[in-house]
C-alpha positions in Angstrom: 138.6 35.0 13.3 142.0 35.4 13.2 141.8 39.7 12.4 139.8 42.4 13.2 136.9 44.2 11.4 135.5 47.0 12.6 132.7 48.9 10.6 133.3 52.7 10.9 131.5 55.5 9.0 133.0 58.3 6.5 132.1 61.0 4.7 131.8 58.5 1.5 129.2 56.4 3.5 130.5 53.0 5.2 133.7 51.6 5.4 135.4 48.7 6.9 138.9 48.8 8.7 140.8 45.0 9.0 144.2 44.1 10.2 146.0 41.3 11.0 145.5 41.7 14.8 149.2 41.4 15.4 149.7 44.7 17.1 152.9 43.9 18.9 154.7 44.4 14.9 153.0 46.9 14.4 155.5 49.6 14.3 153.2 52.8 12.2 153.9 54.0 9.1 156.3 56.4 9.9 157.6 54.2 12.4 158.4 51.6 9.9 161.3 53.9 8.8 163.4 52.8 12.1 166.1 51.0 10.9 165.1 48.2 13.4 162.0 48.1 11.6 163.7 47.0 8.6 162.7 49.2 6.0 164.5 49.6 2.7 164.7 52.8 0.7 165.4 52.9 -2.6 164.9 56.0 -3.0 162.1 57.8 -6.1 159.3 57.0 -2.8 160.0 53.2 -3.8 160.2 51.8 -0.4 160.3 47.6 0.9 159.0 46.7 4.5 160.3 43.6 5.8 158.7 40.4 6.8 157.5 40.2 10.4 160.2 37.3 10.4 162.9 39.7 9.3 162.4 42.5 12.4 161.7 42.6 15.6 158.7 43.2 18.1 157.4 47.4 17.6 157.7 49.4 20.5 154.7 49.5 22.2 154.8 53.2 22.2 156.3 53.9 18.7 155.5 57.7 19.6 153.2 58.6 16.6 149.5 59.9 17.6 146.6 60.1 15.6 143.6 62.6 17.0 145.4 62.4 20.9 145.0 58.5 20.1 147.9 55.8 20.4 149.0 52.5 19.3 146.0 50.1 21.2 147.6 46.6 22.4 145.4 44.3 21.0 142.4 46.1 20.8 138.3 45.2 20.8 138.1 47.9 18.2 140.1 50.3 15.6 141.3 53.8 16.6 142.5 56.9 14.5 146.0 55.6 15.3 144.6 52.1 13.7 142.9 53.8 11.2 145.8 56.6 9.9 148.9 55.7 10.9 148.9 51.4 11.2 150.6 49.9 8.3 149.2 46.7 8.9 145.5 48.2 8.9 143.4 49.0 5.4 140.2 50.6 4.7 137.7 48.2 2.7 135.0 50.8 0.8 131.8 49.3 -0.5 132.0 46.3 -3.2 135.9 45.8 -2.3 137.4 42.6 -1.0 137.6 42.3 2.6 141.7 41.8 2.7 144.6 43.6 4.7 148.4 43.9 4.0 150.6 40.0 4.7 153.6 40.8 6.4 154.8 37.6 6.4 156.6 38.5 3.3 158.1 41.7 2.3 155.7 44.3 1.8 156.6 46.7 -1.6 155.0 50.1 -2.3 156.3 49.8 -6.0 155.7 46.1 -6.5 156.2 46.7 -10.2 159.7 47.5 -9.8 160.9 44.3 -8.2 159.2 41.9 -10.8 155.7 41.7 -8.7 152.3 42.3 -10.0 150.8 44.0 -7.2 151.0 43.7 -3.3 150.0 40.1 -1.8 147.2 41.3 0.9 145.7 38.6 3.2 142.0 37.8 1.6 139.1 36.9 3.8 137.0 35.5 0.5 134.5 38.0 1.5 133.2 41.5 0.0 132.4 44.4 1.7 129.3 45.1 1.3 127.7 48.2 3.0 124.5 47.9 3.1 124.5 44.8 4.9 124.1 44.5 8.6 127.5 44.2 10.7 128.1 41.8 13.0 
């Protein structure tokens, strides 16, 4: 398997976090705003991440923390920093696709406004389904 699932439980009943497992470009959300990073702002919250192929390697400390929790290197599992601040880690509720954001292309938060339909997540060809058993 070439990312990372990892079932976790919320207030709305299960949930599954998946990323790409590429931790060294993962630079956080609000990290991603280092120009290094590569992020465009057009301003009106209309912002572009660039490709993996376009930046660099994250700092392995990008200095954000999540619930006293860091940025894991290559972890077994998610943590809050994984969970709330990654921005190559999404939350899969019950019934969704199991998919998480492809940074091997440019990432838009406004896909509509660059002539895209929506963004281009990584599929597993898989649904989450909750009350199944994990593993």
């Amino acid at each position: 398997m070439d990312h990372l699932e990892t079932r976790i439980a919320r207030r709305t009943g299960a949930a599954l976090a998946v990323c790409d497992r590429n931790c060294a470009r993962a630079w956080g959300v609000n990290g991603r705003n280092l120009p290094e990073a590569g992020t465009i702002d057009h301003g009106d919250d209309d912002v572009i991440y660039l490709a993996d192929g376009e930046t660099g390697d994250a700092p392995r400390d990008p200095g954000t923390y999540e619930g006293g929790q860091g940025k894991p290197f290559h972890p077994a599992t998610h943590n809050l920093w994984c969970l709330r601040e990654c921005e190559r880690c999404a939350i899969v509720e019950d019934g969704e696709p199991v998919a998480h954001p492809d940074f091997s292309v440019r990432v838009y938060n406004q896909p509509w406004r660059h002539g895209l339909d929506h963004p281009r997540p990584v599929s597993t060809g898989r649904v989450f389904r909750a009350d199944a058993p994990s593993g």
